[in-house]
Predicted model as a PDB file, atoms N, CA, C, CB and O in Angstrom, pLDDT in the B-factor column:
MODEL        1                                                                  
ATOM      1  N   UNK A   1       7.308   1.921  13.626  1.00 84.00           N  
ATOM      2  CA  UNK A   1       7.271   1.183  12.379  1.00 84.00           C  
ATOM      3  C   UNK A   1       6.060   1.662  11.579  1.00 84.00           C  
ATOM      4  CB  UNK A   1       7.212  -0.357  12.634  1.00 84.00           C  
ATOM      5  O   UNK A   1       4.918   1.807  12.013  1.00 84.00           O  
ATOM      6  N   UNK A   2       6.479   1.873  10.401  1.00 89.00           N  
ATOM      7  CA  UNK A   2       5.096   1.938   9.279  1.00 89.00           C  
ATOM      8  C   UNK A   2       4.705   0.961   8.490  1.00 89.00           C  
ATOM      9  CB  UNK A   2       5.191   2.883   8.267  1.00 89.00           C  
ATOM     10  O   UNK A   2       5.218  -0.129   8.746  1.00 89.00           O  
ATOM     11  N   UNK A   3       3.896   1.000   7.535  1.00 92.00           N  
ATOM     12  CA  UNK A   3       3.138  -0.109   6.979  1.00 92.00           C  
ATOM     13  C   UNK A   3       3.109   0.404   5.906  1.00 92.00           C  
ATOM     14  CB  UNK A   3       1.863  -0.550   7.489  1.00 92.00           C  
ATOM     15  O   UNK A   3       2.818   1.599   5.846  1.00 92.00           O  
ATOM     16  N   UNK A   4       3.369  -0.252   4.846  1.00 92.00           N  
ATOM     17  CA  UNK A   4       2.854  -0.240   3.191  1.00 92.00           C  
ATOM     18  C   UNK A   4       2.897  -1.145   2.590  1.00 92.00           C  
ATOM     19  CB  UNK A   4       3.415   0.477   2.304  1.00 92.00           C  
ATOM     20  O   UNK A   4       3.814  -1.949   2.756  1.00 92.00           O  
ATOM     21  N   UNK A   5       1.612  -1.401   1.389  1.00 95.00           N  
ATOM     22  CA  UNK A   5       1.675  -2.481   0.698  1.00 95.00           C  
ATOM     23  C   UNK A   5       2.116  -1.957  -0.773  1.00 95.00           C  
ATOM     24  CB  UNK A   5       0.335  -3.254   0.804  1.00 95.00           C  
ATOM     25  O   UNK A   5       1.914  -0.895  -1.362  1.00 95.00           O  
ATOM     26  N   UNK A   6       2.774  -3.095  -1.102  1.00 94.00           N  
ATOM     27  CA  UNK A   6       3.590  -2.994  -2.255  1.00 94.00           C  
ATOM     28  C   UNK A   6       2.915  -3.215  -3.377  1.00 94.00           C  
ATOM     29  CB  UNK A   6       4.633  -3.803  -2.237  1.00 94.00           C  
ATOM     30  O   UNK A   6       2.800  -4.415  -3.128  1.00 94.00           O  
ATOM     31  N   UNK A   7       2.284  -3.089  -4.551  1.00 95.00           N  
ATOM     32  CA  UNK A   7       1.595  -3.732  -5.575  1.00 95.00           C  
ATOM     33  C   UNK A   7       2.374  -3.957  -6.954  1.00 95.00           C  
ATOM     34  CB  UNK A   7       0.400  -2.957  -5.793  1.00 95.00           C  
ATOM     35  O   UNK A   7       2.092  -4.312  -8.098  1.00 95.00           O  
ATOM     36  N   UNK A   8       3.418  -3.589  -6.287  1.00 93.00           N  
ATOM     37  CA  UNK A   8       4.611  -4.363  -7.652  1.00 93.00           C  
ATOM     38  C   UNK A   8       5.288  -5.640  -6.833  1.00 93.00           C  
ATOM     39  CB  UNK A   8       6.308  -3.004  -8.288  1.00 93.00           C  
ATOM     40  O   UNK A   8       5.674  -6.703  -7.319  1.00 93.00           O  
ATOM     41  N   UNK A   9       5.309  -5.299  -5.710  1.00 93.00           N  
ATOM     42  CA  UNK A   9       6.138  -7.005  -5.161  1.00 93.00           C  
ATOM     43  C   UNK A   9       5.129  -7.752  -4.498  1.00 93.00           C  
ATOM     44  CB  UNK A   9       7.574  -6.928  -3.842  1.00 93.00           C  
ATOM     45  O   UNK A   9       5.545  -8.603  -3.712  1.00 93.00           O  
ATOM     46  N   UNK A  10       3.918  -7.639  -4.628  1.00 96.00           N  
ATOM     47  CA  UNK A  10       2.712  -7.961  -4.009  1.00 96.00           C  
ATOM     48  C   UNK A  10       2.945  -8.287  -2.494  1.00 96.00           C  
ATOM     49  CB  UNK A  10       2.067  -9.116  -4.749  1.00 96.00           C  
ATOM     50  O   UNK A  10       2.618  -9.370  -2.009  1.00 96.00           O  
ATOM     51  N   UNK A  11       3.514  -7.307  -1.804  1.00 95.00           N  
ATOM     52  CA  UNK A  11       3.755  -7.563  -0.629  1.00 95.00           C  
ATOM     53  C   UNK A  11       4.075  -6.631   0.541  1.00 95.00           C  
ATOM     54  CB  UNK A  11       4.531  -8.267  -0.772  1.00 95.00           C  
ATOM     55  O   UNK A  11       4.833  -5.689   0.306  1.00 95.00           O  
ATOM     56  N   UNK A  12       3.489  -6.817   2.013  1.00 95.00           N  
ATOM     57  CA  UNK A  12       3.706  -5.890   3.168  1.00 95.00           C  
ATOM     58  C   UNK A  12       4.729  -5.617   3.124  1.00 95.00           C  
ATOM     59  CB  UNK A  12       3.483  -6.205   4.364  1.00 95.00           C  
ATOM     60  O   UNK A  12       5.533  -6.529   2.931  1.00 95.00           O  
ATOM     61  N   UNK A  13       5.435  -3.669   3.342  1.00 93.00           N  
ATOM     62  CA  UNK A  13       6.763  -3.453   3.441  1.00 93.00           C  
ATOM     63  C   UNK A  13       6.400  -2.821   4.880  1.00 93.00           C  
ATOM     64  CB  UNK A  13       7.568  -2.539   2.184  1.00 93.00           C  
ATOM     65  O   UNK A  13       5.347  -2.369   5.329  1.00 93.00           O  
ATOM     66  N   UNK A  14       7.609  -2.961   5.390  1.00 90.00           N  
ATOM     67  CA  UNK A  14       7.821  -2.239   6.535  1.00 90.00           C  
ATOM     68  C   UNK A  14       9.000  -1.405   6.831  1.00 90.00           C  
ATOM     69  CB  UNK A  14       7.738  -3.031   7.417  1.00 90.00           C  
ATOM     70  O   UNK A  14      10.096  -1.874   7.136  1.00 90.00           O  
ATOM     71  N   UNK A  15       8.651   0.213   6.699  1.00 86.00           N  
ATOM     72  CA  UNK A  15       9.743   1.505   7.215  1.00 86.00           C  
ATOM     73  C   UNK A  15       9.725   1.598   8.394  1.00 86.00           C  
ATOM     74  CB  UNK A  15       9.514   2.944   6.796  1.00 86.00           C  
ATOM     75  O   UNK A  15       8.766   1.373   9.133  1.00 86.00           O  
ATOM     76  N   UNK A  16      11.144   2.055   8.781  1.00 82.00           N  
ATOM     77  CA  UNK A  16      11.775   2.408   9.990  1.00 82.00           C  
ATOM     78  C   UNK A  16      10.758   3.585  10.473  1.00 82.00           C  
ATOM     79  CB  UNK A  16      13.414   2.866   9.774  1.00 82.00           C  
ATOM     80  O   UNK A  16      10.253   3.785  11.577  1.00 82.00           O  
ATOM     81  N   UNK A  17      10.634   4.344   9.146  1.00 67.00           N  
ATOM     82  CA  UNK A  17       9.861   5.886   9.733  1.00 67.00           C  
ATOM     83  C   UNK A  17       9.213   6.128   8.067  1.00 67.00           C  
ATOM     84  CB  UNK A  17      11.352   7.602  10.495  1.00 67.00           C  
ATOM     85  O   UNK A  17       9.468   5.660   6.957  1.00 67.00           O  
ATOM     86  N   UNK A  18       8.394   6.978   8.545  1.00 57.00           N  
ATOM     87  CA  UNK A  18       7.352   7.102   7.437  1.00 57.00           C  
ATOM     88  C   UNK A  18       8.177   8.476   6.265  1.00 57.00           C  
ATOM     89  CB  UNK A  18       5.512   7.674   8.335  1.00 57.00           C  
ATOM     90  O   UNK A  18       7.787   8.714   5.122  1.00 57.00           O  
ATOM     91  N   UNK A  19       9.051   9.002   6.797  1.00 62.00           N  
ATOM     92  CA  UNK A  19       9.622   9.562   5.870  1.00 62.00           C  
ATOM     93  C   UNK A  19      10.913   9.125   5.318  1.00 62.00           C  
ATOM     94  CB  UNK A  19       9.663  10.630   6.207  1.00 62.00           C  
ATOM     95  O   UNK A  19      11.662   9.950   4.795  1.00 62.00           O  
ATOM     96  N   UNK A  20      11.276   7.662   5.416  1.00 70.00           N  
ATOM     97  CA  UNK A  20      11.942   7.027   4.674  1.00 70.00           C  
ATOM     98  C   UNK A  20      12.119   5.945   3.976  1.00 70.00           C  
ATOM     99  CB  UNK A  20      12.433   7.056   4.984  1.00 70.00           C  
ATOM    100  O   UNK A  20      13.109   5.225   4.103  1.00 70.00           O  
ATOM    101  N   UNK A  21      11.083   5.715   3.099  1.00 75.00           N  
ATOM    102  CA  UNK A  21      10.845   4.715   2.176  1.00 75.00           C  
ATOM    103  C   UNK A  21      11.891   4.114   1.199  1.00 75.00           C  
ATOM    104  CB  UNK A  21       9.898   5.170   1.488  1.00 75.00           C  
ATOM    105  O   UNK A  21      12.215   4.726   0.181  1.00 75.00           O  
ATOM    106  N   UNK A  22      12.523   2.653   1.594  1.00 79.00           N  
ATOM    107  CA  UNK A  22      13.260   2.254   0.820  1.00 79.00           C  
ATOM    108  C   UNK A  22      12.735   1.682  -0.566  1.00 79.00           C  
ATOM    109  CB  UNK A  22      13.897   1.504   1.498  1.00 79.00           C  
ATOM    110  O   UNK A  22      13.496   1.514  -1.519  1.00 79.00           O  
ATOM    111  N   UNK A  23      11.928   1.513  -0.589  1.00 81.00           N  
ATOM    112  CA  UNK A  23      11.170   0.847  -1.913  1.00 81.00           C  
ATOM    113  C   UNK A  23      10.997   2.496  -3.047  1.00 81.00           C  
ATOM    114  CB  UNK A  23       9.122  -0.055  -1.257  1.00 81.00           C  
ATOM    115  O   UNK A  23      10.592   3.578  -2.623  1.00 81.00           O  
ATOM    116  N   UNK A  24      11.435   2.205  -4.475  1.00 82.00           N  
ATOM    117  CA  UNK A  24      11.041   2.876  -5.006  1.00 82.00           C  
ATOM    118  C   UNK A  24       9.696   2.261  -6.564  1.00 82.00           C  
ATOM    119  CB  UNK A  24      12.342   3.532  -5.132  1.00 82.00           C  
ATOM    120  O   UNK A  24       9.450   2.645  -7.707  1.00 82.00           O  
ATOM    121  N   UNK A  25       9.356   1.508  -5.927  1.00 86.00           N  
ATOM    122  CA  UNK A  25       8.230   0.477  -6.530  1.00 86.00           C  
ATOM    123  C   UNK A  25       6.667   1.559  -6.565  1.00 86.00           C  
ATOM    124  CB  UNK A  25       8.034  -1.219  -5.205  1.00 86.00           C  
ATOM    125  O   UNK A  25       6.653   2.789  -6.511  1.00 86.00           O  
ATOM    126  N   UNK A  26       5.662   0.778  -6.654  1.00 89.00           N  
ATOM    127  CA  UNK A  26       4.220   1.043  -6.891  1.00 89.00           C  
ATOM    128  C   UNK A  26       3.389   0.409  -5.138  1.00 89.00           C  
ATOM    129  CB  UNK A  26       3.668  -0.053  -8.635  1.00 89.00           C  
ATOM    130  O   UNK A  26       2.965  -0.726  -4.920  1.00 89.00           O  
ATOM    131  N   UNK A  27       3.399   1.797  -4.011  1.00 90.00           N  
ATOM    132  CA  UNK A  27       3.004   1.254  -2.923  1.00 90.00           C  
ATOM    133  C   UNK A  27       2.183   2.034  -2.366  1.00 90.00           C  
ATOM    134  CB  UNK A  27       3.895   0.916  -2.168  1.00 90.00           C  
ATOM    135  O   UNK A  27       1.898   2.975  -3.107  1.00 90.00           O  
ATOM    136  N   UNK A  28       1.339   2.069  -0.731  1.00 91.00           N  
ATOM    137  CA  UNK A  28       0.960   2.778  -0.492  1.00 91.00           C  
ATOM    138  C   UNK A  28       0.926   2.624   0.805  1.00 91.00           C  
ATOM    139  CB  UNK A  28       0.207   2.982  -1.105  1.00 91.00           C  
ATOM    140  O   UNK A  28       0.893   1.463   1.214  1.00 91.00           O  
ATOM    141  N   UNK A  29       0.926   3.670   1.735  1.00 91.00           N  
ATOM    142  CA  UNK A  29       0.798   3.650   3.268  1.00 91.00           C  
ATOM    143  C   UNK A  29      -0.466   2.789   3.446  1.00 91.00           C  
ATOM    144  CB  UNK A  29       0.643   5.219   3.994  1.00 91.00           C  
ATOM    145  O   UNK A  29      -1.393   2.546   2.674  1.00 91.00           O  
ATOM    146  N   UNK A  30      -0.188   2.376   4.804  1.00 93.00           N  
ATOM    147  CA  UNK A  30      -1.324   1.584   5.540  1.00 93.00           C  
ATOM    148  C   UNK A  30      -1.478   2.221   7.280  1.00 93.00           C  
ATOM    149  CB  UNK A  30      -0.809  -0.297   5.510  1.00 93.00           C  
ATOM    150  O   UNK A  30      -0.675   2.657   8.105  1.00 93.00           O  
ATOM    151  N   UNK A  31      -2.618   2.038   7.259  1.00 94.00           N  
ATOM    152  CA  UNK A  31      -2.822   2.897   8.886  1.00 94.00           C  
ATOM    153  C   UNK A  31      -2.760   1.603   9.708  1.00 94.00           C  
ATOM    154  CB  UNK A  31      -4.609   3.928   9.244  1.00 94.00           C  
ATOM    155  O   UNK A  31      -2.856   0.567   9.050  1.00 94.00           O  
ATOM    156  N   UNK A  32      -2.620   1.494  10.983  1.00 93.00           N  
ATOM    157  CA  UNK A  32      -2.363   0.438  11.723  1.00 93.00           C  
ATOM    158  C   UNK A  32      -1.077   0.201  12.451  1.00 93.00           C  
ATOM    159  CB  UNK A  32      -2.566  -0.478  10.993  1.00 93.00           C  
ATOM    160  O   UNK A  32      -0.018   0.090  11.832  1.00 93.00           O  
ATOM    161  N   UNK A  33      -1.140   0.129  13.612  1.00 92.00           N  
ATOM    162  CA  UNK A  33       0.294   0.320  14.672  1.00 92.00           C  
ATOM    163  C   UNK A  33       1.448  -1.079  14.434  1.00 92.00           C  
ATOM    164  CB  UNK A  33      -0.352   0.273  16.699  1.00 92.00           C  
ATOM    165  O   UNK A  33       2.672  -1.030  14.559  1.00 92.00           O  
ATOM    166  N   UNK A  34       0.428  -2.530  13.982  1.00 94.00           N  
ATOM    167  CA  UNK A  34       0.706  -3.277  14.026  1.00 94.00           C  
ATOM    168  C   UNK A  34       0.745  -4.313  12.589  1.00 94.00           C  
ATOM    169  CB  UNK A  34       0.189  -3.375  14.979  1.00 94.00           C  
ATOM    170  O   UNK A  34      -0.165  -3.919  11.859  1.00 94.00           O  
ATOM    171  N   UNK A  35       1.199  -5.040  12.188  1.00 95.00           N  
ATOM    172  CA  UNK A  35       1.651  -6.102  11.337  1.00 95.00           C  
ATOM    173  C   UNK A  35      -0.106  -6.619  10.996  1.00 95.00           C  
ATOM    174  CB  UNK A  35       2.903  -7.388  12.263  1.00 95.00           C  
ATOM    175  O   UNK A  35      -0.426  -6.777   9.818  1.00 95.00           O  
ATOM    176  N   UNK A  36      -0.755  -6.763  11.692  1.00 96.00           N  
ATOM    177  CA  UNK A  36      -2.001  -7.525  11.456  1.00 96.00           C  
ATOM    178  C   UNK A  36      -2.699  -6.226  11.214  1.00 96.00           C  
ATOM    179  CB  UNK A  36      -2.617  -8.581  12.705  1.00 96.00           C  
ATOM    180  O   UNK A  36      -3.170  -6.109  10.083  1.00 96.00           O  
ATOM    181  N   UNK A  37      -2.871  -5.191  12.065  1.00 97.00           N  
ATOM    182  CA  UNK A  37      -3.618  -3.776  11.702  1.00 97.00           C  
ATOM    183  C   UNK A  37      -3.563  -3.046  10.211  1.00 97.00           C  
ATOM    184  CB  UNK A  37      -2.996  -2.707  12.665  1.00 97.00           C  
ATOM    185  O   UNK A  37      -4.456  -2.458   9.600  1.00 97.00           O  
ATOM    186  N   UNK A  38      -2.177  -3.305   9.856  1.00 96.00           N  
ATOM    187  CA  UNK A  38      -1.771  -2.776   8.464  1.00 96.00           C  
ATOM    188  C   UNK A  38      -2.758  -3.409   7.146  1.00 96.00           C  
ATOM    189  CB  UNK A  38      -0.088  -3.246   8.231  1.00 96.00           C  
ATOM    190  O   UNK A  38      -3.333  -2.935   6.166  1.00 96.00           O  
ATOM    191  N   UNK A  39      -2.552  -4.895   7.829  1.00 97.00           N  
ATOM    192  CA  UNK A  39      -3.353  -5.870   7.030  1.00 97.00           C  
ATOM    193  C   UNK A  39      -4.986  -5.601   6.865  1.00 97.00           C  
ATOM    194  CB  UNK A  39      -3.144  -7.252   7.718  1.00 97.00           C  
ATOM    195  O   UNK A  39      -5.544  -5.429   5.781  1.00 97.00           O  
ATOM    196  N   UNK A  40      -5.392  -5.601   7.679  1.00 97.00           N  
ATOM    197  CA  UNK A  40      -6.641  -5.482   7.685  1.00 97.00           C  
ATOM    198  C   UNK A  40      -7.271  -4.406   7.010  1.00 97.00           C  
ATOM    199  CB  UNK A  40      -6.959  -5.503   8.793  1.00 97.00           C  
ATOM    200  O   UNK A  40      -8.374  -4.493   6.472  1.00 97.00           O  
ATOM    201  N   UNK A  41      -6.349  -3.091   7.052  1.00 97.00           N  
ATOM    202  CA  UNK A  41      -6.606  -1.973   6.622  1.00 97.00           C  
ATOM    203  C   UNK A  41      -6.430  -1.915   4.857  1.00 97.00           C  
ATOM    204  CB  UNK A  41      -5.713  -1.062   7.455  1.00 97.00           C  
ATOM    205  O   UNK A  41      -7.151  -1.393   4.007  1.00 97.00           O  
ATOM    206  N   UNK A  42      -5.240  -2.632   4.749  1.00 96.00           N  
ATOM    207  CA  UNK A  42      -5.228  -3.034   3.404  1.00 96.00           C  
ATOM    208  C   UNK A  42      -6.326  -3.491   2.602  1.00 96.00           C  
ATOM    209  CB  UNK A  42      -4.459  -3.881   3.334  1.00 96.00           C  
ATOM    210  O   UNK A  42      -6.825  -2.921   1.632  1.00 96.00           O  
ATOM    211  N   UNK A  43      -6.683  -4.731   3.191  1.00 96.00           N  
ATOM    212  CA  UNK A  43      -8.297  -5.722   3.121  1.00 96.00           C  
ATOM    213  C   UNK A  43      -9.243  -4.822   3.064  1.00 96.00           C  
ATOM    214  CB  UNK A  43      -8.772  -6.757   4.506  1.00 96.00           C  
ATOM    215  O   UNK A  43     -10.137  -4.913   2.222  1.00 96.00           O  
ATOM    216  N   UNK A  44      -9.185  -3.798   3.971  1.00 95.00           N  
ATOM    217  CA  UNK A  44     -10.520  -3.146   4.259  1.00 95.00           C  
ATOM    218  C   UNK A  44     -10.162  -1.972   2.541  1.00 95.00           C  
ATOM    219  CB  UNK A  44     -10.623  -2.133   6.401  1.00 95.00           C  
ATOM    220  O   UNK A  44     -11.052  -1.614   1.769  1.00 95.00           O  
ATOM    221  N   UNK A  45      -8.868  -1.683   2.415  1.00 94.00           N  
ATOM    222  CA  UNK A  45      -9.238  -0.586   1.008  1.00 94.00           C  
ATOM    223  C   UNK A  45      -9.095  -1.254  -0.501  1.00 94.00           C  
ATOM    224  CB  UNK A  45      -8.013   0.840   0.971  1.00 94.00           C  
ATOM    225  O   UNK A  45      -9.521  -0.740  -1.535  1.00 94.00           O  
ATOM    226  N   UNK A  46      -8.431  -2.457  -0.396  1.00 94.00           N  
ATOM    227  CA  UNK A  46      -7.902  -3.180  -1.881  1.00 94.00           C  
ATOM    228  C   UNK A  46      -8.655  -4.632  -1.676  1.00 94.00           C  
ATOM    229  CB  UNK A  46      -5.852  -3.394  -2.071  1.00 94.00           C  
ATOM    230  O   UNK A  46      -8.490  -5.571  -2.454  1.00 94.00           O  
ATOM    231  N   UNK A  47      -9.286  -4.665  -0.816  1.00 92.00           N  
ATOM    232  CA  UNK A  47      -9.869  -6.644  -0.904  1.00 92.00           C  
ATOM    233  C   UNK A  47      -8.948  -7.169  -0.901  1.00 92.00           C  
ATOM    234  CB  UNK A  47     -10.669  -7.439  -2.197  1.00 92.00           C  
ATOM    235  O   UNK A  47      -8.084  -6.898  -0.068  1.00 92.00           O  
ATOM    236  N   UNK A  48      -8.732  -8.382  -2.089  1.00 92.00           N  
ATOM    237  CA  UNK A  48      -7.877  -8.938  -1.881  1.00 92.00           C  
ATOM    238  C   UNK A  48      -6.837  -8.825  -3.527  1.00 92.00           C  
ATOM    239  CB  UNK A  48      -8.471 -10.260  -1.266  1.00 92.00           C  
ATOM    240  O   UNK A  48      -6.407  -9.658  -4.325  1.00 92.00           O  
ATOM    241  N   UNK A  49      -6.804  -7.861  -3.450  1.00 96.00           N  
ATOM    242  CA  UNK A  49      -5.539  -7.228  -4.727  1.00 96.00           C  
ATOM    243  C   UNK A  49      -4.182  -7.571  -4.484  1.00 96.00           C  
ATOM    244  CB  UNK A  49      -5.388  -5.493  -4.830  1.00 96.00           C  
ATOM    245  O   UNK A  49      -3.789  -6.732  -3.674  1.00 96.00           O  
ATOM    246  N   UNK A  50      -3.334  -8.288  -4.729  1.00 96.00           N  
ATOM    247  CA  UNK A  50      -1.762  -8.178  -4.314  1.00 96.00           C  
ATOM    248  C   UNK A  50      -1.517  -6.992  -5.125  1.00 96.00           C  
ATOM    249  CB  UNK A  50      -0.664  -9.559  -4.711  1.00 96.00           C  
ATOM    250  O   UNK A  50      -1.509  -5.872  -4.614  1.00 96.00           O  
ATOM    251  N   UNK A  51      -1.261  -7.246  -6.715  1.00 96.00           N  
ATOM    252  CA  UNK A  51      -0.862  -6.627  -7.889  1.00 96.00           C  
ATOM    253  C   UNK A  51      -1.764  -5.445  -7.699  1.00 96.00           C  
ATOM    254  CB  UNK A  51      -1.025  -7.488  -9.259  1.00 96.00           C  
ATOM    255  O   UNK A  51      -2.780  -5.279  -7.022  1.00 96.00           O  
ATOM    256  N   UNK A  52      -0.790  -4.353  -8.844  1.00 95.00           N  
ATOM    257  CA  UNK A  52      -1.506  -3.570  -9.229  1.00 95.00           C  
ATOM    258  C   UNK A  52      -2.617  -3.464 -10.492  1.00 95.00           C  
ATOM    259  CB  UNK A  52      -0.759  -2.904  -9.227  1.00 95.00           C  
ATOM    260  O   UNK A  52      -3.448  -2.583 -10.712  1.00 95.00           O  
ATOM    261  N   UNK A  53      -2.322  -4.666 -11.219  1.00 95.00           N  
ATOM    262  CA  UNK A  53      -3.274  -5.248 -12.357  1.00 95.00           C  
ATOM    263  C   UNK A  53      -4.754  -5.912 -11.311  1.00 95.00           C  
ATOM    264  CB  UNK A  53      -2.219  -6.782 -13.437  1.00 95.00           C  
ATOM    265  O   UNK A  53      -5.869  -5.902 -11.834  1.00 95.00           O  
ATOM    266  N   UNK A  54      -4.649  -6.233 -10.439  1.00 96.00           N  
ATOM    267  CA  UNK A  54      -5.697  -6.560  -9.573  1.00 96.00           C  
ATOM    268  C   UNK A  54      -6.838  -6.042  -9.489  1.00 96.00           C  
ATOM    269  CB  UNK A  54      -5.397  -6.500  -8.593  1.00 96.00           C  
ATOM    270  O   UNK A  54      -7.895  -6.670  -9.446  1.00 96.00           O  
ATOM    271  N   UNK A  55      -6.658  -4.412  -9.451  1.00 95.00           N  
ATOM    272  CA  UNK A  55      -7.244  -2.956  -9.297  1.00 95.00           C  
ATOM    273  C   UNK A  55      -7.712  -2.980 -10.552  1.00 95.00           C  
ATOM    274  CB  UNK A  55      -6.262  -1.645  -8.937  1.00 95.00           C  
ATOM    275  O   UNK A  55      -7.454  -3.540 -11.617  1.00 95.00           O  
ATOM    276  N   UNK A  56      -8.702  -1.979  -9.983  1.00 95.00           N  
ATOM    277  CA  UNK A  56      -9.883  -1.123 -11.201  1.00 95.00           C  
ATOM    278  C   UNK A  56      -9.275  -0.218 -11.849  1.00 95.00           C  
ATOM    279  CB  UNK A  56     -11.202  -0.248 -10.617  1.00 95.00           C  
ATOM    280  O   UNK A  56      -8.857   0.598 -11.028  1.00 95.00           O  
ATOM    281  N   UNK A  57      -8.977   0.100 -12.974  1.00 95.00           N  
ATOM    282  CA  UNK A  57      -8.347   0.916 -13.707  1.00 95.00           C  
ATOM    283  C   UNK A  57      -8.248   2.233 -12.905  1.00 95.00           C  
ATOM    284  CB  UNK A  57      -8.987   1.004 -14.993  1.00 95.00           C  
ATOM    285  O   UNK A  57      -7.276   2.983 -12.812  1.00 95.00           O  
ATOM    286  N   UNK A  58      -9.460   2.345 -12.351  1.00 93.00           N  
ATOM    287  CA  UNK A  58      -8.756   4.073 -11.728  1.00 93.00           C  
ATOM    288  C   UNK A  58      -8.427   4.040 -10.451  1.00 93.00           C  
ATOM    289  CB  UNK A  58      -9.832   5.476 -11.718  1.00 93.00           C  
ATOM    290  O   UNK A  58      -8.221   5.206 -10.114  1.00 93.00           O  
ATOM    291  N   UNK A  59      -8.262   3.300  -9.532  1.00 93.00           N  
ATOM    292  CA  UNK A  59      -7.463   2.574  -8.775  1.00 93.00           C  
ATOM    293  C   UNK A  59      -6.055   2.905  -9.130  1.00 93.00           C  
ATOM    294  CB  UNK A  59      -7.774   1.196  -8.902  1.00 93.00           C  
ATOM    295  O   UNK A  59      -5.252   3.830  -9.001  1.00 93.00           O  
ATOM    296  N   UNK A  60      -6.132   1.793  -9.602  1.00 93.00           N  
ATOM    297  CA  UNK A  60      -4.626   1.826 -10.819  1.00 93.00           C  
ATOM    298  C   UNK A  60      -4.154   3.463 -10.933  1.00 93.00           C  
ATOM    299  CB  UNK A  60      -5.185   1.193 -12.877  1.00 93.00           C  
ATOM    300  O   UNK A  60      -2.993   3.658 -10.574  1.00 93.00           O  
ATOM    301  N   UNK A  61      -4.721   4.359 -11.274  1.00 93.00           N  
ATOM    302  CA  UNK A  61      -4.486   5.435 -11.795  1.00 93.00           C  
ATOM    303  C   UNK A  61      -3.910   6.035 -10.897  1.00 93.00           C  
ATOM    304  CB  UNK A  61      -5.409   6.021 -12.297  1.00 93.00           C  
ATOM    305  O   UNK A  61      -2.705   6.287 -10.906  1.00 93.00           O  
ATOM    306  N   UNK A  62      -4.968   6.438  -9.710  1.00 90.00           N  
ATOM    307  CA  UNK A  62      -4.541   6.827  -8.432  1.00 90.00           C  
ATOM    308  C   UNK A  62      -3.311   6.593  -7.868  1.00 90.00           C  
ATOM    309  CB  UNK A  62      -5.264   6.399  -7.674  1.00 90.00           C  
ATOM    310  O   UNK A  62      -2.533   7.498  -7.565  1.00 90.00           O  
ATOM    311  N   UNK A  63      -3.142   5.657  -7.743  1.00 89.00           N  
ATOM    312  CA  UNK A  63      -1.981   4.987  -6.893  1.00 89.00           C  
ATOM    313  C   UNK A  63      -0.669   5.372  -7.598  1.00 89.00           C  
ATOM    314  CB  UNK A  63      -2.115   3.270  -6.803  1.00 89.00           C  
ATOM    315  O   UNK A  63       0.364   5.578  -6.960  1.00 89.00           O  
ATOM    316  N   UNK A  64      -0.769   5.488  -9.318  1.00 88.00           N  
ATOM    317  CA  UNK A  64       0.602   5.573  -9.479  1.00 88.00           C  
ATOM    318  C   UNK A  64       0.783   7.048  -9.767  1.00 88.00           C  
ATOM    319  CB  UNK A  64       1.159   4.610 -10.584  1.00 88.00           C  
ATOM    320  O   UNK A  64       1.859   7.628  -9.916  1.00 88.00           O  
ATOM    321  N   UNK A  65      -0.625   7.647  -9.830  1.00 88.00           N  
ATOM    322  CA  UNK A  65      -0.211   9.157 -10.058  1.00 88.00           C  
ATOM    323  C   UNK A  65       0.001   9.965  -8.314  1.00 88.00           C  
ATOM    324  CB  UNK A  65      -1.732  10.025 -11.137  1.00 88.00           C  
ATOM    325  O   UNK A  65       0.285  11.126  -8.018  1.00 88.00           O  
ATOM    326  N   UNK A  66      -0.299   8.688  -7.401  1.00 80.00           N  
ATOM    327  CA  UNK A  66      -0.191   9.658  -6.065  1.00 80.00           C  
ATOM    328  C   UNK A  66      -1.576  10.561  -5.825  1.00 80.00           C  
ATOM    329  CB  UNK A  66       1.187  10.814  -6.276  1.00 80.00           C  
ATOM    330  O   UNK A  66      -1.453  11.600  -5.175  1.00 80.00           O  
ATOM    331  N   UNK A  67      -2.384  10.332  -6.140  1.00 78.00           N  
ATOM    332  CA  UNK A  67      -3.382  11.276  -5.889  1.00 78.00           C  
ATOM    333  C   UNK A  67      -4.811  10.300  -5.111  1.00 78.00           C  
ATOM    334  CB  UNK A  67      -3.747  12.096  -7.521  1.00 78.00           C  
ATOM    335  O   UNK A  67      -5.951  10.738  -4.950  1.00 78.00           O  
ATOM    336  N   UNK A  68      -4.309   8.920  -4.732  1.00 75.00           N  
ATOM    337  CA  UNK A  68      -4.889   7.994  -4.121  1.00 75.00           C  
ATOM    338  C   UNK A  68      -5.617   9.114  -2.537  1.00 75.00           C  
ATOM    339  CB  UNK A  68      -3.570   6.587  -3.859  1.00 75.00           C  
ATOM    340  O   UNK A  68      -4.908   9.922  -1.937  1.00 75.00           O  
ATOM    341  N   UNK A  69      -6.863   8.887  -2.246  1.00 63.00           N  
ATOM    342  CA  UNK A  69      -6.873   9.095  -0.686  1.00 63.00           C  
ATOM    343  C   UNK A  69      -6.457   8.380   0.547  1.00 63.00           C  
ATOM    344  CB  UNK A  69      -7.902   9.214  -0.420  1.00 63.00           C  
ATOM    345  O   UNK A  69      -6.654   7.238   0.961  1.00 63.00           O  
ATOM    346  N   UNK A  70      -5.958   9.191   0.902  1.00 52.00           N  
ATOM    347  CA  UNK A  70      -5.057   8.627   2.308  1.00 52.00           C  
ATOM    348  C   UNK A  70      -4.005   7.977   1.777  1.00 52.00           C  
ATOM    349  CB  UNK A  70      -5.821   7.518   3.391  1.00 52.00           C  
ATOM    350  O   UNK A  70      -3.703   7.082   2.567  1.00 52.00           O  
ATOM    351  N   UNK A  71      -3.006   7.969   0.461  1.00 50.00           N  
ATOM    352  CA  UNK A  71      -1.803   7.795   0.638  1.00 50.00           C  
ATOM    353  C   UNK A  71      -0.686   9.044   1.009  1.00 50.00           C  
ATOM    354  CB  UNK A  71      -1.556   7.166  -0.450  1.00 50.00           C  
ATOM    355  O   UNK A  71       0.505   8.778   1.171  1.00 50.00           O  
TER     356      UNK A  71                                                      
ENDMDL                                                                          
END                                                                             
């Protein structure tokens, strides 16, 4: 199982496999084996952001141009 948080549905998604993402939304991988690990890792890079309006403008930027680190 993989981990990504969503910042258009403000919410944990979870893929079967990391090369098949059903969401075609505003998201990003999360490292962590587990449901709570994903989380934390999230916490540990976005605080507490659901949205993508949450984020610092270049935040923001990153994420939707894909050029985020470690997505």
């Amino acid at each position: 199982m993989s981990y990504a948080w969503c910042f258009s549905h403000g919410s944990l998604h979870h893929f079967g496999r990391r090369g098949e993402p059903w969401c075609t939304a505003t998201w990003t991988w999360l490292d962590g084996a587990t449901e709570d690990e994903a989380l934390a890792d999230k916490i540990s890079r976005y605080s507490g952001a659901r949205f993508l309006h949450d984020l610092p403008d270049d935040q923001q930027l990153q994420l939707i141009l894909g050029t985020e680190e470690g997505s």
